[in-house]
DRENNUGU-36415 format. One line per field, with one value per atom (N, C-alpha, C): x, y, z; residue in one letter; residue number from 1. Coordinates in steps of 0.2 Angstrom, whole numbers. Example, Ala and Ser with C-alpha at 12.3 -4.5 7.8 and 13.67 -1.06 7.14 Angstrom:
REM DRENNUGU-36415
east = 66; 62; 66; 64; 68; 64 .
north = -28; -22; -16; -11; -5; 0 .
up = 39; 39; 39; 35; 36; 39 .
aa = A; A; A; S; S; S .
i = 1; 1; 1; 2; 2; 2 .
This chain:
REM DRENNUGU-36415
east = -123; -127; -132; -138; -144; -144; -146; -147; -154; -154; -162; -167; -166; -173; -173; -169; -172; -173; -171; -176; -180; -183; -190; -194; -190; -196; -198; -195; -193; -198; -199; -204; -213; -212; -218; -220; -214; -216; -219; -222; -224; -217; -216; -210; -214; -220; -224; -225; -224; -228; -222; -225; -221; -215; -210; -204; -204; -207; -208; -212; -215; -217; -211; -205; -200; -194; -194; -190; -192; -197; -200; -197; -200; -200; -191; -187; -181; -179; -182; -179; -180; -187; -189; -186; -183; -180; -170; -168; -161; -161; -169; -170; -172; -176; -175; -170; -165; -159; -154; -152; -148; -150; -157; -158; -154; -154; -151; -157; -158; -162; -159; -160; -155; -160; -156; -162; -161; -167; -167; -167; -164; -164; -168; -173; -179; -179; -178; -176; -171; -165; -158; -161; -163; -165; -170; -176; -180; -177; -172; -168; -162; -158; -155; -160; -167; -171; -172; -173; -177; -171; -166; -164; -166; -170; -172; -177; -179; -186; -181; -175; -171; -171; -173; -175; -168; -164; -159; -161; -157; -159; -155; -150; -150; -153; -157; -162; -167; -171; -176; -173; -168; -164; -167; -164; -163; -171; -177; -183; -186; -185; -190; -196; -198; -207; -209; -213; -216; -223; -224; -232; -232; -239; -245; -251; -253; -258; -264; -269; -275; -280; -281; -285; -291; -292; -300; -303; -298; -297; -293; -291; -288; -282; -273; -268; -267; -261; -258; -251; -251; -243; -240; -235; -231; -225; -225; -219; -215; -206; -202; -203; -204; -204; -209; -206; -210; -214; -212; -215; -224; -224; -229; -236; -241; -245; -249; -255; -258; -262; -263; -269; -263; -259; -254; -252; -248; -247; -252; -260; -263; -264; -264; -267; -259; -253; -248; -247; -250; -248; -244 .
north = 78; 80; 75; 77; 71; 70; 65; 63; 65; 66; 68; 64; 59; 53; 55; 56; 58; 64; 69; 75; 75; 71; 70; 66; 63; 59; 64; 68; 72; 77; 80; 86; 82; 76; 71; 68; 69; 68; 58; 60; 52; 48; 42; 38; 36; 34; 30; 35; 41; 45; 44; 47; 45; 48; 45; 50; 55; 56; 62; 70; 66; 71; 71; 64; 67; 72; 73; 75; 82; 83; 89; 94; 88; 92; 94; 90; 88; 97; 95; 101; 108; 108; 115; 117; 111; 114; 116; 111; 115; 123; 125; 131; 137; 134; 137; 141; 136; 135; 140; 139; 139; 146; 146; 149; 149; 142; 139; 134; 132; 127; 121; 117; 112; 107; 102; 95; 89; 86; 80; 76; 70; 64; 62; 60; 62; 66; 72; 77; 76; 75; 74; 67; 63; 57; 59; 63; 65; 70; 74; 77; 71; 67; 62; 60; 54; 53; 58; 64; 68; 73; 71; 80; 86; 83; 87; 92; 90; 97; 102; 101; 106; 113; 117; 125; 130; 131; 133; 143; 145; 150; 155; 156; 159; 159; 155; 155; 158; 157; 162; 170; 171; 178; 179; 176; 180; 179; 177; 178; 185; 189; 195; 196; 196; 197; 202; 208; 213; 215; 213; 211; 219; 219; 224; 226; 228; 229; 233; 231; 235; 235; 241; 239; 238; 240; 242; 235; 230; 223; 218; 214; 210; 210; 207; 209; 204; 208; 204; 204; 198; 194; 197; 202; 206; 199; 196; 193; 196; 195; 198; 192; 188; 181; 184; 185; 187; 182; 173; 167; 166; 170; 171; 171; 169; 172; 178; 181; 186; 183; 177; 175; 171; 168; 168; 175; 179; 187; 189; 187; 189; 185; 178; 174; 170; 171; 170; 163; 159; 152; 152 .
up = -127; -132; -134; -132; -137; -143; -146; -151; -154; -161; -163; -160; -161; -158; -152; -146; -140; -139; -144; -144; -145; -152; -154; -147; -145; -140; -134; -133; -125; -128; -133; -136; -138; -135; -138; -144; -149; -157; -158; -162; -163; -166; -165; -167; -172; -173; -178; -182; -184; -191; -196; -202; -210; -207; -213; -213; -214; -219; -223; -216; -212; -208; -203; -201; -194; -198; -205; -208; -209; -210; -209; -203; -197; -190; -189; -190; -189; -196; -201; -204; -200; -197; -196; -189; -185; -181; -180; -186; -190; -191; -195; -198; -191; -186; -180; -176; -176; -172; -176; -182; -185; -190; -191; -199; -205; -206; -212; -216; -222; -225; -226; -223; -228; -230; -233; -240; -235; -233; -232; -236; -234; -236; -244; -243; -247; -253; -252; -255; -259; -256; -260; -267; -265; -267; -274; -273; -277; -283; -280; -286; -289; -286; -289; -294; -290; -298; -301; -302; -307; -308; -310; -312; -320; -321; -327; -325; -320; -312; -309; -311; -308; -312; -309; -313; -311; -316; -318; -317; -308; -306; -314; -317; -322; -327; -330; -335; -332; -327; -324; -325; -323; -323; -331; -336; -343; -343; -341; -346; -341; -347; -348; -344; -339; -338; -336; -339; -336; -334; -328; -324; -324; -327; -328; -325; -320; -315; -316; -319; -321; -314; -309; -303; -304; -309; -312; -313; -317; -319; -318; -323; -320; -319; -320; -321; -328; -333; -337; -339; -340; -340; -347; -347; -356; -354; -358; -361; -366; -366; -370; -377; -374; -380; -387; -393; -399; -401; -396; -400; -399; -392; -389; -390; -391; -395; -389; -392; -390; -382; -384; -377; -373; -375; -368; -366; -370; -367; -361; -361; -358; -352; -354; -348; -344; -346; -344; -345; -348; -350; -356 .
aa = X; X; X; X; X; X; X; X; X; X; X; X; X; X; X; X; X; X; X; X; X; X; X; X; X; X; X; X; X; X; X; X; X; X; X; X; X; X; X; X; X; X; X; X; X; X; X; X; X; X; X; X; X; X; X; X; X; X; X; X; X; X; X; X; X; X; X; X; X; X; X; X; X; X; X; X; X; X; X; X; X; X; X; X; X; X; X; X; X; X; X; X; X; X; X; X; X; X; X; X; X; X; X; X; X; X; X; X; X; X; X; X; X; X; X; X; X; X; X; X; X; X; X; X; X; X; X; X; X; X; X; X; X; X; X; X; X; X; X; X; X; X; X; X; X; X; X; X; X; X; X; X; X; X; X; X; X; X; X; X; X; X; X; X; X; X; X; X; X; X; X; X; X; X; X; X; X; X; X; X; X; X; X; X; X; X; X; X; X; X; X; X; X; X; X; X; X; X; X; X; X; X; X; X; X; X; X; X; X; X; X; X; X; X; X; X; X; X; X; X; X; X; X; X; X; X; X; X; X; X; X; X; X; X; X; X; X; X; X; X; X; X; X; X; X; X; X; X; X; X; X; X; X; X; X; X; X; X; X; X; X; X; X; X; X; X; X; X; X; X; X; X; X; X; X; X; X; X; X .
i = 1; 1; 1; 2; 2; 2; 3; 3; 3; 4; 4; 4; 5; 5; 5; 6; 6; 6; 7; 7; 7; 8; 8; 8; 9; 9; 9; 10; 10; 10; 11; 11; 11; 12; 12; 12; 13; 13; 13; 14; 14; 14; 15; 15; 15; 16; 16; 16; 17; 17; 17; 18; 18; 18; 19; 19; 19; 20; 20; 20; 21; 21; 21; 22; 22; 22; 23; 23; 23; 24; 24; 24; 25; 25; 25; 26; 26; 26; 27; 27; 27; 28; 28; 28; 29; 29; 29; 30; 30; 30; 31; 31; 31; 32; 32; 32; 33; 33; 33; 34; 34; 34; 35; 35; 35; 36; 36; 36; 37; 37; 37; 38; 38; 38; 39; 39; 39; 40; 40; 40; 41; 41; 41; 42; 42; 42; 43; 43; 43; 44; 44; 44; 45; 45; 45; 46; 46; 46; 47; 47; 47; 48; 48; 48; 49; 49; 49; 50; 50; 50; 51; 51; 51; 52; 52; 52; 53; 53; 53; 54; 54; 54; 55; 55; 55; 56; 56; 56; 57; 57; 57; 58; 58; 58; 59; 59; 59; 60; 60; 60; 61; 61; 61; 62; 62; 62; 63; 63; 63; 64; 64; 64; 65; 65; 65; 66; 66; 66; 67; 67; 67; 68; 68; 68; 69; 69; 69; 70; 70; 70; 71; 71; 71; 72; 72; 72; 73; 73; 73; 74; 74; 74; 75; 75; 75; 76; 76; 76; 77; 77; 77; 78; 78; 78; 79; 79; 79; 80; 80; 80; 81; 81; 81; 82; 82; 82; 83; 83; 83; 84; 84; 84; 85; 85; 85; 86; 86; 86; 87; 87; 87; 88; 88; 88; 89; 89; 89; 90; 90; 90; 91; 91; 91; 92; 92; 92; 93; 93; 93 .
């Protein structure tokens, strides 16, 4: 079995590009192969420093939003939020 870097070199990839670009390639071909996502390195790291950017897939659950489509104009964002005021309800911020 090859190792990643002799795969990368065998496909032509540069050895000299950022990490962040052989991490990339190296992810897209795990998700190729396998159709699975996983976290690089990098990634793992960036959630280690920052866990407060972690968006809690259940609180997105519990907020209310019902998108409203006017073709004629624009679309507008109804929040269940009372706190709301009238021109966030409208412009979604």
């Amino acid at each position: 079995m090859k190792k990643m870097g002799e795969l990368m070199k065998d496909m032509g990839f540069n050895p000299n590009s950022s990490t962040s670009v052989q991490e990339a390639f190296i992810k897209h071909l795990i998700k190729a192969a396998h159709g699975v996502d996983v976290m690089t390195p990098s990634e793992k790291k960036s959630i280690q420093n920052n866990p407060q950017k972690i968006i809690s897939l259940k609180s997105l659950a519990n907020q209310n939003q019902q998108m409203a489509f006017d073709f004629e104009g624009a679309f507008e964002f109804n929040f269940s939020d009372e706190n709301a005021t009238d021109a966030n309800k409208k412009t979604g911020s």
